[in-house]
C-alpha positions in Angstrom: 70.5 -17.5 69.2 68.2 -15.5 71.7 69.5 -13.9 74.5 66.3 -16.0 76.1 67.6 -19.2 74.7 71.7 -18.6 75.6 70.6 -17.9 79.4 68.4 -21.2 79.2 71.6 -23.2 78.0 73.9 -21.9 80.2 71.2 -22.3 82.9 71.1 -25.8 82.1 75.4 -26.5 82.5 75.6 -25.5 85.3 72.3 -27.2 86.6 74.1 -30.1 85.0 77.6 -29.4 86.8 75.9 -28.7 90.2 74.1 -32.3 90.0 77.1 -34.1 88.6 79.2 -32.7 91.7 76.5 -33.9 93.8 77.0 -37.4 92.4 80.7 -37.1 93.1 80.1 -36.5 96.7 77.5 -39.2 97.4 79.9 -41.5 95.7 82.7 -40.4 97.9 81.2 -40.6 101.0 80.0 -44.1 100.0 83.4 -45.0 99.5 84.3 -43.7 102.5 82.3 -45.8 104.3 84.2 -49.1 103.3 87.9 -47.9 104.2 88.9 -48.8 108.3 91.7 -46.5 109.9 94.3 -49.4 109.3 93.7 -49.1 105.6 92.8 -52.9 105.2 89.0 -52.4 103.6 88.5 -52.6 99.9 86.1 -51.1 98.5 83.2 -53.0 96.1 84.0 -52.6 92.4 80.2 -51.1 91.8 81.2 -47.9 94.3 84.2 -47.7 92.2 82.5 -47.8 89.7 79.9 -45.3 90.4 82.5 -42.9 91.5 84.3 -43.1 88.2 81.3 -42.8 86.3 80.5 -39.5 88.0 84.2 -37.8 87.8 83.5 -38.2 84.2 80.6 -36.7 84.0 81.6 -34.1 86.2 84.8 -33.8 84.2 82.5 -33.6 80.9 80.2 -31.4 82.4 82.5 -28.5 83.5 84.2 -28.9 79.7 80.7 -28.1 78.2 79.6 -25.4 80.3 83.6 -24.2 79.4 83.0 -24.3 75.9 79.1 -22.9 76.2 81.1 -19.4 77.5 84.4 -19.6 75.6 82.3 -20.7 72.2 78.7 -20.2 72.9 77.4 -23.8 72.0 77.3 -27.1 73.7 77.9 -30.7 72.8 74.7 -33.1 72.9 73.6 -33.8 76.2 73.5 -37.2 77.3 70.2 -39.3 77.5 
């Protein structure tokens, strides 16, 4: 692989980490929004959900751009 390509893919991880942190934040700070200081609030199951959905793809993210530097490839992105 080119030296071109390799700094395109790694470019592209941690574009991917960057936004899926960003995703973990908006989701906790919309989650946020539903707890009172007296702890009675719950939360809807879709902002659960959503913050789930974006640890894992934080979690996955951070594991590829681990392996792009420990192995030099990635795993398929998702669509």
């Amino acid at each position: 692989m080119s030296t071109r390509m390799t700094r395109f893919n790694e470019a592209q991880a941690l574009e991917r980490v960057v936004n899926a942190a960003h995703e973990v934040q908006a989701a906790s700070v919309a989650l946020q929004q539903h707890f009172s200081p007296d702890g009675d609030a719950q939360p809807p199951m879709l902002k659960l959900v959503r913050f789930e959905a974006a640890i894992l793809e934080l979690s996955t993210a951070r594991a590829d751009f681990d392996a792009l530097f420990t192995f030099g490839q990635l795993s398929p992105m998702p669509a």
